[in-house]
N, C-alpha and C positions, 0 to 999 in steps of 0.2 A: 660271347664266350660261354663254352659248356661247364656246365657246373661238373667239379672234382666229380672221380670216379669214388663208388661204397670202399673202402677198403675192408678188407676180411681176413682176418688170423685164424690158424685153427688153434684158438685157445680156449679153456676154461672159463666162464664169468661168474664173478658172485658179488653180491652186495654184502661189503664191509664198514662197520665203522662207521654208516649214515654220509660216507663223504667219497663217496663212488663206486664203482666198481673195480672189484679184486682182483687179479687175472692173474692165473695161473700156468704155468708151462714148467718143462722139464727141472727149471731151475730151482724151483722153490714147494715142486709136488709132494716129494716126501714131510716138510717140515708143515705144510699144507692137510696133509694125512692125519701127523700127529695133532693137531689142531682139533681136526674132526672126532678125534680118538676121545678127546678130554670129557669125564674125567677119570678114565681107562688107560692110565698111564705106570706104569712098573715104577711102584715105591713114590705115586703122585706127583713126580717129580718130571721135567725135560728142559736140555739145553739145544737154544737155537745155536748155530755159529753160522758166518759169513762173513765175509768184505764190507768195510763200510759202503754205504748206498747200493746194497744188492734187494733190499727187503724188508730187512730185519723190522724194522719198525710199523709197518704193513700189516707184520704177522702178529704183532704184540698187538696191535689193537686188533683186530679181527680175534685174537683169545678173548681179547678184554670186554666184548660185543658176547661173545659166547660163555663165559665165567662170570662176569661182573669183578675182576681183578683188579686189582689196586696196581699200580706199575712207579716202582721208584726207582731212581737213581742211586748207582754204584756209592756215591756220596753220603745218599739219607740213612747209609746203614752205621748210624753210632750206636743204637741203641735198638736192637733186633726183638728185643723182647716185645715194643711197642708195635712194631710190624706185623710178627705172626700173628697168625690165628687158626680158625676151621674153613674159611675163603681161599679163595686162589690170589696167588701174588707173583709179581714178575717184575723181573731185577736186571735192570737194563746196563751192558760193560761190567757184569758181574767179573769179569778176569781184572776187571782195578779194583777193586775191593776191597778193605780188610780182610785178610783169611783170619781171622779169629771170629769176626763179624759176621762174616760168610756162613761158617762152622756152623756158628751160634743159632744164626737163621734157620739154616738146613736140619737142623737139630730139632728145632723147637717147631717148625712147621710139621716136620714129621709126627712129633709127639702129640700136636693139637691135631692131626690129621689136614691141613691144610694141603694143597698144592702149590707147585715152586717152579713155576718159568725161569728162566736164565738165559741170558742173551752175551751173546761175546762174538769176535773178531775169529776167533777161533776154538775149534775145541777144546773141552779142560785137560787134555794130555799134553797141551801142548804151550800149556798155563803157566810153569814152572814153579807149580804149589810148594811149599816149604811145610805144609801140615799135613801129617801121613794122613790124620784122622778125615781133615777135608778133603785129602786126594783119595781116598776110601769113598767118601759119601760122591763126591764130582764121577767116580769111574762106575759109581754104580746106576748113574743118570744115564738114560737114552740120550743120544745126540741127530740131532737133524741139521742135515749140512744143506745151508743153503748158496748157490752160486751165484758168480754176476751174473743179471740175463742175458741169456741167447737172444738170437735175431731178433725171431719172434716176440719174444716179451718185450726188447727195447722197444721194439716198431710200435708194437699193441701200446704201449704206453705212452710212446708220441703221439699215439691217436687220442691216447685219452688225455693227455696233457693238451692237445690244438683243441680238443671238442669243448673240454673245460671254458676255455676261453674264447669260445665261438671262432673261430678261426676255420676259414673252408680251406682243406689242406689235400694236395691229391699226392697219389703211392710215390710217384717220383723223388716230389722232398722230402718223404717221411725215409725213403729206402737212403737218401743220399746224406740225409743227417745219420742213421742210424749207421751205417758204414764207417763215422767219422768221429762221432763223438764218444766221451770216454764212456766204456761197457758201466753205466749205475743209474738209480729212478732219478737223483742228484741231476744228475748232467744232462737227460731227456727233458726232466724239469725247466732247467738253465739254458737249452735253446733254445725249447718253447717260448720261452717266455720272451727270451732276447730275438729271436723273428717278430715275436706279435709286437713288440716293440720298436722294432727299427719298418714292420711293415707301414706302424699307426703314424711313426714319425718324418716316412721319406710317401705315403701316399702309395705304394705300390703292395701290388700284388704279391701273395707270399710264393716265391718258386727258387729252380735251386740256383741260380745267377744273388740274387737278396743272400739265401742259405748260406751261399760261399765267402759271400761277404760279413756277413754275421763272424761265421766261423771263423775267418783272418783278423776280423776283427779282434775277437775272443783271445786267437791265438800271441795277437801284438799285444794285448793289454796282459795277458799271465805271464812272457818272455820278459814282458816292461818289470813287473813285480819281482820275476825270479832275478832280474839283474839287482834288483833296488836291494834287493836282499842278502845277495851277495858281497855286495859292495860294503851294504852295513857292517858285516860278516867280520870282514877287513881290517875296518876302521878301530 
């Protein structure tokens, strides 16, 4: 049997975060940019926004690599004053937060000179902020909109997800997963793993007949859950 064919993206690489390579394409350039900008940032401040499993998490440690950032949860903010300082920080679902908390932080980082990451599902216009004073400081933040990935990034990420796990994978399966699975690093993650899986435990070779199987697989056990749930729903 010939060994899989090189596959080749025309994307971006970079080492992020000590735990692979970063990869870049139209989806996540700009928020990628400002990244690089830091800490050249208008009033030190930028909000990532995206879809769950498009990135966002990716880019927060690739700042956190390049700042030395402290990165908390929407959660850890009771008490803001303990948080700021003259460092970079980054606030991960800043749109659940306290807006007083919020406020407080944005406040207080600015005044100690500090920098202020902020991550959400979406941009803060679209936040439904209740405090003029935080919707003043939120509309004065740069926003970097990041998308689910395109082709290219999913694929590129399947690759980096099979290599991960030593698995010889050739363009065929990676294009026939990538067509099928849902658009996030999540779900590229989640077949990887569920082929290398069912290839170690039936003995066969990974290609896309196994692929499709996986996938029905996948597909019966999430239908099994969304009934179980409904039902509950009911009851």
């Amino acid at each position: 049997m010939s060994a899989p064919r090189q596959l080749a993206f025309d994307l971006g690489h970079r080492s992020a975060f000590g735990r692979g390579d970063f990869l870049v394409s139209a989806a996540n350039a700009d928020a990628v940019a400002w990244i690089d900008r830091w800490p050249d940032w208008p009033g030190r401040a930028l909000v990532i926004a995206g879809p769950a499993g498009c990135g966002k998490t990716h880019l927060v440690h690739a700042f956190q690599e390049r700042s030395g950032a402290r990165l908390v949860a929407h959660t850890e903010m009771a008490r803001p004053d303990r948080l700021a300082g003259d460092g970079a920080l980054a606030v991960d679902d800043a749109a659940a937060a306290d807006e007083d908390a919020l406020l407080h932080l944005c406040n207080l980082q600015r005044e100690r000179g500090g920098t202020l990451l902020l991550t959400a599902e979406r941009a803060p216009a679209r936040w439904g902020v209740r405090l003029p004073d935080l919707g003043s400081r939120l509309s004065a933040m740069p926003v970097a909109e990041v998308t689910a990935p395109d082709d290219a990034l999913l694929a590129a990420v399947l690759v980096k997800q099979f290599a991960d796990r030593q698995l010889a994978i050739t363009p065929e399966v990676v294009t026939f997963l990538a067509a099928r699975i849902e658009r996030s690093f999540a779900a590229a993650a989640a077949a990887a793993r569920a082929l290398d899986d069912a290839a170690m435990a039936l003995g066969r070779v990974p290609s896309i007949p196994l692929a499709r199987e996986v996938l029905t697989m996948a597909q019966t056990h999430a239908e099994a859950e969304a009934a179980d749930a409904n039902l509950e729903a009911k009851q």
